[in-house]
N, C-alpha and C positions, 0 to 999 in steps of 0.2 A: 350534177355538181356534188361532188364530196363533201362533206362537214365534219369537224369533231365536237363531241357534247361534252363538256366536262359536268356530272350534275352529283349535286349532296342531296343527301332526304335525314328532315329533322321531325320524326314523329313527334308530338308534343299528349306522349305517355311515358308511362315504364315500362310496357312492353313494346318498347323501340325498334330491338333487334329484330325478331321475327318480321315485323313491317317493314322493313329494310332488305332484309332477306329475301320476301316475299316479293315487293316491288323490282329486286336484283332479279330473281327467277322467271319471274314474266317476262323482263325485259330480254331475258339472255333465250327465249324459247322465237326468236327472230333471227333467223342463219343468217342472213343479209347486215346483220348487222355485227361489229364487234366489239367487244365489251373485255374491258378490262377494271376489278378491282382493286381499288386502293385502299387503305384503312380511312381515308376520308371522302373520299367522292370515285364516282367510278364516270371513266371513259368511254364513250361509244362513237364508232367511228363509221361512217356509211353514207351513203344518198340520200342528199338535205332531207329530201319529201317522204321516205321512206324511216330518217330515222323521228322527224318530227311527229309525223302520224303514229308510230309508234311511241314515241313518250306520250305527246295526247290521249293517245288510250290510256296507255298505264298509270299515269298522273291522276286520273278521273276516275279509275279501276281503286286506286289507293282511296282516295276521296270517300268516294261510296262506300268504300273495305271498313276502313278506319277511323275518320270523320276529320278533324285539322289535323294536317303536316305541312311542315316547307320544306319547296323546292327551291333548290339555289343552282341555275342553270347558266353554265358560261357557253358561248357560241363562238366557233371559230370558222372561216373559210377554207376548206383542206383539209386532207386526211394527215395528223399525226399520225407515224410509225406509236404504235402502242408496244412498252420493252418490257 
């Protein structure tokens, strides 16, 4: 089953950016998966199970990395065309 993620990452530092960037880079080293960013939230489009497990990792990868962030995660059924 296909899904799209629409997800934000709100590091609660000042160095935001790179934790952002970093969490975006991990995510996008997943061929299976497609990512697309926005200036406020990025896109991922792929196989429910495959793109879940992958945020799961990386969400916890962050966690570990950086110590609190939010994640504001929208869930859709079906692959958006990503433009």
């Amino acid at each position: 089953m296909k899904t799209t993620i629409e997800i934000s990452n709100y590091p609660l530092t000042l160095e935001y950016e790179s934790q952002i960037l970093d969490f975006i880079g991990r995510i996008k080293q997943y061929p299976a998966i497609q990512v697309k960013v926005n200036t406020t939230s990025t896109h991922l489009v792929g196989d429910y199970d495959e793109v879940m497990t992958a945020l799961n990792k990386e969400i916890k990868t962050s966690f570990e990395k950086y110590g609190q962030m939010i994640f504001v995660v929208k869930v859709l059924k079906g692959a958006l065309e990503l433009y």
